[in-house]
C-alpha positions, 0 to 999 in steps of 0.5 A: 938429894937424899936417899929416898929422893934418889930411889923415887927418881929410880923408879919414875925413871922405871915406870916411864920406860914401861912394861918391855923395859922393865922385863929388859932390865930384869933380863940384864940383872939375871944375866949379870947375877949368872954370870957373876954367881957360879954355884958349882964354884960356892959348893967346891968352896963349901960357901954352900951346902945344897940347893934346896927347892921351895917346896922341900925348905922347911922339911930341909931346915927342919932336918938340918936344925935335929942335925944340929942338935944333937951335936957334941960342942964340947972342946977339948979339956988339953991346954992347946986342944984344937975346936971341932969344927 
């Protein structure tokens, strides 16, 4: 059996359960994914910076990318100089 075959057999198993339990499996894959994902945990981590809703992305990224820009990457001329990070 290949891939392909596989995730067709997945989905005719999805689409027999119908309607009620595919909104249950999706309910058991959100509760496995909040519990699995603790954001507070990523951010203390510095995994990530911010949780930026849809409707503000593209101004953030926009933002972020000028940020970014305009940085100083040059590294140290000193034999042993440490990188910026």
């Amino acid at each position: 059996m290949n891939q392909h075959d596989r995730f067709a057999g997945a989905a005719e198993q999805a689409r027999r359960g119908g309607p009620e339990r595919h909104r249950e499996r999706l309910a058991e894959r959100r509760a496995e994914y909040e519990q699995d994902v603790d954001l507070l945990r990523l951010a203390s981590d510095l995994v990530i910076d911010a949780v930026v809703p849809p409707e503000r992305l593209r101004d953030e990224l926009i933002t972020r990318l000028a940020y970014s820009s305009n940085r100083d990457r040059h590294f140290s001329d000193r034999r042993h100089g440490v990188p910026p990070v």
